[in-house]
C-alpha positions as CSV (number, residue, x, y, z in Angstrom):
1,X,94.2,94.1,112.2
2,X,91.9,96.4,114.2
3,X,91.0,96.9,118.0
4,X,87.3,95.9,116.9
5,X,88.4,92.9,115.3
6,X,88.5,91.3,119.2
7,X,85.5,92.6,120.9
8,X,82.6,90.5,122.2
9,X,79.8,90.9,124.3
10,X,80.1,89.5,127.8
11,X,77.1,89.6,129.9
12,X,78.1,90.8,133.7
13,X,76.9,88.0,135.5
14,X,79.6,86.1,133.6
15,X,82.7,87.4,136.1
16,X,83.5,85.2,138.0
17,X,83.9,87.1,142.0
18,X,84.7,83.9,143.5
19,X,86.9,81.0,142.6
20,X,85.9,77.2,142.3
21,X,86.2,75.4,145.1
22,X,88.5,72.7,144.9
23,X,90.3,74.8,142.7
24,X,90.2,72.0,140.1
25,X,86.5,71.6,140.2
26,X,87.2,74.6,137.9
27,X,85.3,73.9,134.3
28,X,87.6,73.4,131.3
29,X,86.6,74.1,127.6
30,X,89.0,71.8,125.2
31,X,90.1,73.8,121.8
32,X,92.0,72.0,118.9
33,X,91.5,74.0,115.9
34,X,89.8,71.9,113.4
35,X,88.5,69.4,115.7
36,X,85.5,71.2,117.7
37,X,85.2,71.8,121.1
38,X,84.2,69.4,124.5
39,X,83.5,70.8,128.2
40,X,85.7,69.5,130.5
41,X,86.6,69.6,133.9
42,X,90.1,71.1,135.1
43,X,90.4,67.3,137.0
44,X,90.5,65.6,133.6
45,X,94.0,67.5,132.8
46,X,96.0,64.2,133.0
47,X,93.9,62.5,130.7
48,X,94.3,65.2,128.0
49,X,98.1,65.1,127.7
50,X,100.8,62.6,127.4
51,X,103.9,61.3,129.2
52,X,106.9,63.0,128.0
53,X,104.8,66.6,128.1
54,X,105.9,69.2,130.2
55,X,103.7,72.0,132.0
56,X,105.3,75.2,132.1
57,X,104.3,77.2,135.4
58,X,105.0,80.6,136.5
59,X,106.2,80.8,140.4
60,X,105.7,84.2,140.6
61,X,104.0,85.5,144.2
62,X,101.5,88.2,144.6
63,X,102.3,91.2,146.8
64,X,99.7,92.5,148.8
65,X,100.5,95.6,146.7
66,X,97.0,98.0,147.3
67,X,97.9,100.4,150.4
68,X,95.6,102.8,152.1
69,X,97.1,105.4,153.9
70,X,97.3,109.4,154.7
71,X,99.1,112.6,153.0
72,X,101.1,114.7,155.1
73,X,101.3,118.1,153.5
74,X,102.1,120.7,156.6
75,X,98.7,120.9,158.7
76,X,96.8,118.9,155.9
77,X,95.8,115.5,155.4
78,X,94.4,113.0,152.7
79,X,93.4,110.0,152.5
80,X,95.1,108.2,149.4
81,X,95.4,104.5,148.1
82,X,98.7,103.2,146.0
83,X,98.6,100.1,144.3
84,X,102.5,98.7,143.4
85,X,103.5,98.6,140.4
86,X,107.4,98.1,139.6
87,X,110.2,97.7,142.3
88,X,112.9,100.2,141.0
89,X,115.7,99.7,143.9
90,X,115.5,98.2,147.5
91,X,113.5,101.0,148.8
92,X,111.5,102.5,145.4
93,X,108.6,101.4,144.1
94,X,106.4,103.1,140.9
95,X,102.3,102.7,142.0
96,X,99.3,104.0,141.0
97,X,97.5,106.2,143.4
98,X,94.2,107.9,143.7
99,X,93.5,110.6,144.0
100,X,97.0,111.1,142.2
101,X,96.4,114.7,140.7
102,X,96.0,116.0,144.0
103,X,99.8,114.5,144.7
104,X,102.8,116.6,144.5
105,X,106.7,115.8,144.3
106,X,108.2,116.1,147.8
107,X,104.4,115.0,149.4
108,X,104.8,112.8,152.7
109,X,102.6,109.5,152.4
110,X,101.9,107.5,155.7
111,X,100.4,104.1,154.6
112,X,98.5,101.4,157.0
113,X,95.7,101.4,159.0
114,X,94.8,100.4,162.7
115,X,91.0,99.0,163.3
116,X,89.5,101.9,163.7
117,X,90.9,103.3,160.3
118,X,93.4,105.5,161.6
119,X,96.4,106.0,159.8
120,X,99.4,104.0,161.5
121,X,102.3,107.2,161.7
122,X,105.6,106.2,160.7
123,X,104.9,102.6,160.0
124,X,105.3,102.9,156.7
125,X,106.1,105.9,155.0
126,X,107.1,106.9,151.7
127,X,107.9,111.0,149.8
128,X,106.6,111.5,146.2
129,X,109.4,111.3,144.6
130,X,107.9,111.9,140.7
131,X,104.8,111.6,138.9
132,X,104.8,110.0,135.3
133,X,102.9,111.3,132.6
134,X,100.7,108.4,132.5
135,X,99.7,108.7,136.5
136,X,102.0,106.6,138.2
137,X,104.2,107.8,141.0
138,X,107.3,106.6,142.3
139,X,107.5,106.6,145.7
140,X,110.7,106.8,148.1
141,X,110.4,104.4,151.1
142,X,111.8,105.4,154.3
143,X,112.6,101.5,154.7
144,X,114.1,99.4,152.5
145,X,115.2,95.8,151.4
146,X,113.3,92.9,153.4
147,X,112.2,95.3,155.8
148,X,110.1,97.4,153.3
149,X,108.7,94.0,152.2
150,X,107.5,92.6,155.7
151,X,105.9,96.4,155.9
152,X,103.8,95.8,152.9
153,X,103.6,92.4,153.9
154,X,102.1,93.4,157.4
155,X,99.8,97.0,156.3
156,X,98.9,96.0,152.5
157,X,95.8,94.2,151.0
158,X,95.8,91.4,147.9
159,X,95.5,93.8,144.7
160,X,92.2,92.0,143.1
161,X,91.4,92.9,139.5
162,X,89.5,95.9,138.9
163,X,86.7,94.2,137.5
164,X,86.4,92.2,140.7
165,X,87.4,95.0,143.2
166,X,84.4,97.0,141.4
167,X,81.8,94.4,143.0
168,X,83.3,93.6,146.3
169,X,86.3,94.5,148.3
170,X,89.2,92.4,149.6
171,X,89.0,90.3,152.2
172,X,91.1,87.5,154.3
173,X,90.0,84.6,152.1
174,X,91.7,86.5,148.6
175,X,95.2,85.9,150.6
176,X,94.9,82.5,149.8
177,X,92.7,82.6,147.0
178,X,94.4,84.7,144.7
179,X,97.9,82.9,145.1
180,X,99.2,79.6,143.1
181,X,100.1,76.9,145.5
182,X,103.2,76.9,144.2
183,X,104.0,80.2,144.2
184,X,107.3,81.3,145.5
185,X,109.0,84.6,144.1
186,X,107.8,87.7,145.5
187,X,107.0,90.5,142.9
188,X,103.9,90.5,141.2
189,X,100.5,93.1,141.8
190,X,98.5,90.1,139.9
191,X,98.1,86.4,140.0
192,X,98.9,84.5,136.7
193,X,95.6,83.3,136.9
194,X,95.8,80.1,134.8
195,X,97.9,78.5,137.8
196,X,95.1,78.9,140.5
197,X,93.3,76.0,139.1
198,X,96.2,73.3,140.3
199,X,96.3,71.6,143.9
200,X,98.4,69.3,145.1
201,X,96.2,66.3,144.7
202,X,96.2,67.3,140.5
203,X,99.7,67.5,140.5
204,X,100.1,64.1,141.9
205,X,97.9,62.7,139.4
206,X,99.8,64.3,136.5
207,X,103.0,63.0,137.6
208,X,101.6,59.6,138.0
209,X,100.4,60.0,134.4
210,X,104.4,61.1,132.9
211,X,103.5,64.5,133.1
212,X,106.6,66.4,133.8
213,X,106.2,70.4,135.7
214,X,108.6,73.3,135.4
215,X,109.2,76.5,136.5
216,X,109.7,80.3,135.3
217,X,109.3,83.4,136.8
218,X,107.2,86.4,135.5
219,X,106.4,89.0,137.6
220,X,102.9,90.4,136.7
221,X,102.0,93.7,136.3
222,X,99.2,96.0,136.5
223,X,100.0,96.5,133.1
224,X,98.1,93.5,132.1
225,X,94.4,95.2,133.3
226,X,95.4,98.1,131.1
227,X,92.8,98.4,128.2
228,X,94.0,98.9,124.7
229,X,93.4,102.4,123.6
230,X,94.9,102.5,119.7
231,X,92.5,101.2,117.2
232,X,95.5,100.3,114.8
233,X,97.4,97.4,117.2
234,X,100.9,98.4,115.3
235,X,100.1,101.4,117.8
236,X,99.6,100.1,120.9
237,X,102.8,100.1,123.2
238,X,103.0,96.8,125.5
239,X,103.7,96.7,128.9
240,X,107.3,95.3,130.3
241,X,107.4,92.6,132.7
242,X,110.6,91.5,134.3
243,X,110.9,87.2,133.7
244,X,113.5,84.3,133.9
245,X,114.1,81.6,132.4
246,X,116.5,79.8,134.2
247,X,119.6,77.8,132.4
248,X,118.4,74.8,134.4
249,X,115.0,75.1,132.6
250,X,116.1,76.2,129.2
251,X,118.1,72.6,128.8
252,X,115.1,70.5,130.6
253,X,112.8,72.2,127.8
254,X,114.9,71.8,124.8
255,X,115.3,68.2,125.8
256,X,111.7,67.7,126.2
257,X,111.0,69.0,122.5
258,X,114.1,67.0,121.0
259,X,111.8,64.0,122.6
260,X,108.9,64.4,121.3
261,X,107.0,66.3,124.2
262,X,105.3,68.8,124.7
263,X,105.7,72.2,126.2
264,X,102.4,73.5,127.3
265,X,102.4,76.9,129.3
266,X,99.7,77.0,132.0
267,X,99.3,80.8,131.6
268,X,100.0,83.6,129.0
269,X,102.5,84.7,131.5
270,X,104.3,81.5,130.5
271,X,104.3,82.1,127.3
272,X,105.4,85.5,126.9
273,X,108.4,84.8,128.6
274,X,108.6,81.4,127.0
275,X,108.5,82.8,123.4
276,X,110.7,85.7,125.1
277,X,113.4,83.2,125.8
278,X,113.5,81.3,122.3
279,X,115.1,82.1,119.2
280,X,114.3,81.8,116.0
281,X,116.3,78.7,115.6
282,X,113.3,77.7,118.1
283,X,116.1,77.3,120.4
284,X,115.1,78.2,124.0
285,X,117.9,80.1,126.2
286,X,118.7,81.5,129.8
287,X,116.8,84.6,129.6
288,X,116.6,87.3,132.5
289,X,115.1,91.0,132.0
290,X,112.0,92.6,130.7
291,X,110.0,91.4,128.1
292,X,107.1,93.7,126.4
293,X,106.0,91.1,124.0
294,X,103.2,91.8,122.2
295,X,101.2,88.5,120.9
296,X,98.6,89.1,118.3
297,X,97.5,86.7,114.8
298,X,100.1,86.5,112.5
299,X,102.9,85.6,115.1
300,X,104.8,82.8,114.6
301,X,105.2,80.5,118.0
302,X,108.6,79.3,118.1
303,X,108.2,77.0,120.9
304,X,104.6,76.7,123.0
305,X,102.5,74.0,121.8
306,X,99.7,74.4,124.3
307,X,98.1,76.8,126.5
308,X,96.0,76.8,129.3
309,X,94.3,79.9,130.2
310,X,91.3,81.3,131.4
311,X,88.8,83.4,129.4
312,X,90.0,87.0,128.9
313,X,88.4,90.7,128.4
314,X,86.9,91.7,125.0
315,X,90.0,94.0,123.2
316,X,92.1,92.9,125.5
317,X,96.3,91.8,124.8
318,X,95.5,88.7,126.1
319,X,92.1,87.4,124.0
320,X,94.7,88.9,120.8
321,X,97.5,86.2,122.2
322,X,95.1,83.9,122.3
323,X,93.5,84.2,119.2
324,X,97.2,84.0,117.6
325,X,97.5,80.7,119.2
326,X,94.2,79.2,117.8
327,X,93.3,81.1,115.6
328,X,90.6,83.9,115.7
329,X,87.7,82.6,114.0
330,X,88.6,79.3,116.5
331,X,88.2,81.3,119.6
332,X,85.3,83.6,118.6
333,X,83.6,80.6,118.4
334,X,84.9,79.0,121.9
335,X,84.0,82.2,123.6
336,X,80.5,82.5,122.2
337,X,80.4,78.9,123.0
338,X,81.8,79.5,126.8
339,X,79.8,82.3,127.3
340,X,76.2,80.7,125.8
341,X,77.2,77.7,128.3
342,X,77.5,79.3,131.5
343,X,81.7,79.5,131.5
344,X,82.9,81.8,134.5
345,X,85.4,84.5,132.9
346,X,88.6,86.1,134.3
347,X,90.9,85.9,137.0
348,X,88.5,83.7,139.9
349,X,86.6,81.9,136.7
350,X,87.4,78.7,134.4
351,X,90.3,77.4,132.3
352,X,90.6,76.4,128.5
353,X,93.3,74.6,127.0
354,X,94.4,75.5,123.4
355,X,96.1,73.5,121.3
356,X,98.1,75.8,118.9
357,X,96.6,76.0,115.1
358,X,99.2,75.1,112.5
């Protein structure tokens, strides 16, 4: 298949720059191949499954992983701005910077700000250590371990999508915004947006109606913004994320398919590692390490029977992933549908929940 095979037109004023608010006030769009579509609401989740299902969330936490901050080189100075990409050891981190080209190997970095937009010397500094052929840079921390972390913690800002930082910048309420409720592993530079429709109260009812939850860890990359650039997809080369599937979880899941139930993944994060994790025996194991699964029509799910996730850029990895699910010709016609009717895409916008085409 072909890169134009998944491109669309998406008015601007479809982006969503702000979530819904309760989160599941969020609208949901309802696809089962062969059986139409119906707009929902993200509230009327318990009615649409069945006890002895399981939702499969990702705990993964977002970093405030976008740092501003000041090159030392001798008397000069420049402002620069990293965003995290990949932890490489307790004190090493890979990041995107601007302006990168004007970054050399042994450079001095000082990140943090105070209020009047000074740089804050020594707080948190980092040295160049190389720059990748495709513009990152790994940079050396002079701190490391949770030390490093409650630096980033204390001088860095929530790492919104490009699409949304374009429009507006960061602010206080994103901190809260663009994190899961139930988010609790530190490591990821972007939410796994599916998840940020769920509050407490939702989870309550979906217990009450058999509903069982559990939990994997993904740790999202900037990776997944990046747009796909080979017009044959046999070219493109996937970005690796580091997931677990716990031993714990693997046995809970394989007894909830030997049952009868179903495993629906509230995210594509989810489901990458899920599939990640299974064999073709459509057994699912422990798994721990990087995945760079790459999802497009033709793959055969060996585990996932549902999906919730929100509404995804044209030619992007993710609207191929879930056009594999459903089928293409089934989400061109949702997505015309979602965008004709007023649907809020990406990460702050509404949910769909796919059921997988046979």
């Amino acid at each position: 298949m072909k890169l134009a095979d998944f491109d669309f037109h998406l008015p601007d004023e479809r982006i969503a720059l702000r979530p819904a608010n309760p989160r599941d006030a969020a609208r949901l769009l309802l696809v089962t191949p062969g059986a139409g579509l119906r707009d929902l609401s993200v509230s009327d989740l318990p009615d649409l499954l069945r006890a002895g299902d399981v939702l499969l969330l990702n705990d993964t936490r977002v970093i405030p992983a976008r740092l501003k901050g000041l090159r030392q080189r001798e008397a000069s100075q420049m402002a620069v701005q990293a965003t995290l990409l990949k932890r490489l050891s307790p004190s090493v981190w890979t990041a995107f910077m601007r302006p990168g080209k004007r970054l050399a190997v042994g450079d001095r970095v000082s990140f943090g700000e105070t209020s009047d937009r000074a740089c804050l010397l020594g707080a948190l500094d980092a040295t160049v250590q190389a720059k990748g052929e495709g513009g990152e840079v790994t940079l050396s921390f002079d701190l490391a371990g949770p030390n490093l972390d409650a630096a980033i913690a204390e001088r860095g800002a929530m790492p919104l999508p490009p699409y949304i930082a374009s429009k507006r910048g960061e602010d206080d309420q994103d901190l809260a915004d663009y994190q899961t409720v139930y988010a609790r592993e530190d490591g990821s530079v972007a939410a796994p947006t599916a998840g940020l429709h769920f509050t407490p109260e939702l989870f309550e009812r979906l217990a009450a109606a058999g509903v069982a939850t559990a939990f994997v860890t993904l740790h999202v990359g900037a990776g997944t913004f990046l747009p796909v650039k080979t017009e044959a997809l046999a070219d493109h080369r996937m970005h690796a994320e580091w997931g677990e599937v716990d031993p714990a979880t693997a046995g809970r899941l394989n007894a909830v398919r030997a049952a009868g139930g179903r495993i629906v993944c509230v995210g594509t994060t989810s489901l990458r590692l899920l599939e990640s994790a299974t064999g073709e025996d459509g057994v699912i194991r422990p798994f721990q390490g990087e995945t760079a699964i790459f999802i497009t029509p033709g793959y055969r799910f060996r585990a996932a029977d549902g999906l919730m996730t929100n509404f995804h850029l044209p030619k992007s990895t993710l609207f191929m992933l879930v056009s594999a699910f459903a089928g293409l010709e089934t989400m061109r016609a949702a997505y015309a549908h979602a965008i004709a009717s007023g649907y809020r895409f990406y990460s702050y916008g509404d949910a769909s929940l796919l059921w997988r085409a046979d």
